[in-house]
N, C-alpha and C positions, 0 to 999 in steps of 0.2 A: 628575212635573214639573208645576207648577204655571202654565197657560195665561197670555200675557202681559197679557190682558188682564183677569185676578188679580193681578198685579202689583200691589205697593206703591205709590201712587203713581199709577197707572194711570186714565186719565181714567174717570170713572162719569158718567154721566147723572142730571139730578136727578131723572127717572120711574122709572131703575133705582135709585137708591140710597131714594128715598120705597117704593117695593114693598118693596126688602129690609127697611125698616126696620119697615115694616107687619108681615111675616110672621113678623119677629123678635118681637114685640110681640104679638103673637095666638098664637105657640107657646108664648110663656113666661107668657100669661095663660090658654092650657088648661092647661100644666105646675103653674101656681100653684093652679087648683082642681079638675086630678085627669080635667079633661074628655076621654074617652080618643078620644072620637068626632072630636073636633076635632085633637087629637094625631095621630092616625092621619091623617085628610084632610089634614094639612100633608105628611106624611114620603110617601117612594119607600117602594115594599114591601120596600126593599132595606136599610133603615137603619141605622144602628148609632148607640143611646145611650148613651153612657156615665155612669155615676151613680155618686155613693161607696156606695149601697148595690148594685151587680150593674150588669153590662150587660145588654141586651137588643138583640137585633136581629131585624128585621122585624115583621111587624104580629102574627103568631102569639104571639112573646114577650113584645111589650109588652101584650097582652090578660092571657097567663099572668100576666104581673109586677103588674099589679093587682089579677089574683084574689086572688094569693098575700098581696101587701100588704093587702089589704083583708079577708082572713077573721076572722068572727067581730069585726069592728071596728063601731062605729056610724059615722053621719052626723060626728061631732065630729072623727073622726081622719082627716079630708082623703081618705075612701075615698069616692068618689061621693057622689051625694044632694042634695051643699052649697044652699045657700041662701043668701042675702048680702041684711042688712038694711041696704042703703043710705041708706034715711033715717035707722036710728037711729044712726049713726055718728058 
């Protein structure tokens, strides 16, 4: 059952809804460059991801899921390391 105050509709506060949006926006910018450390700090030890390649849940699997993704890969294929040349962009 989904709390009323989840509810569709249901009044938000603008300091709740600017945090949610924050933390939305800083998960999907460690999701976007693989940052596992920062991923992890965001989630409960309890979580569950769901992805079209596997699920993963808790912080054990999500560690395994980027060993696994990342063997034998370099820096180019989104497996740790990145670097991001902002000015040359």
């Amino acid at each position: 059952m989904i709390p009323s105050s989840l509810a569709l509709g249901a009044p938000v506060s603008a300091q709740d809804r600017s945090d949610v949006i924050d933390l939305v926006n800083r998960l999907n910018m460690a999701f976007d460059i693989w940052d596992l450390d920062t991923m992890l700090s965001l989630h409960t030890d309890d979580f569950t991801v769901h992805h079209p390649k596997g699920t993963a849940q808790g912080h054990d699997q999500m560690v395994a899921r980027k060993e696994s993704r990342c063997e034998d890969r370099g820096p180019s294929s989104g497996c740790g390391g990145l670097t991001y040349d902002l000015a040359g962009m």
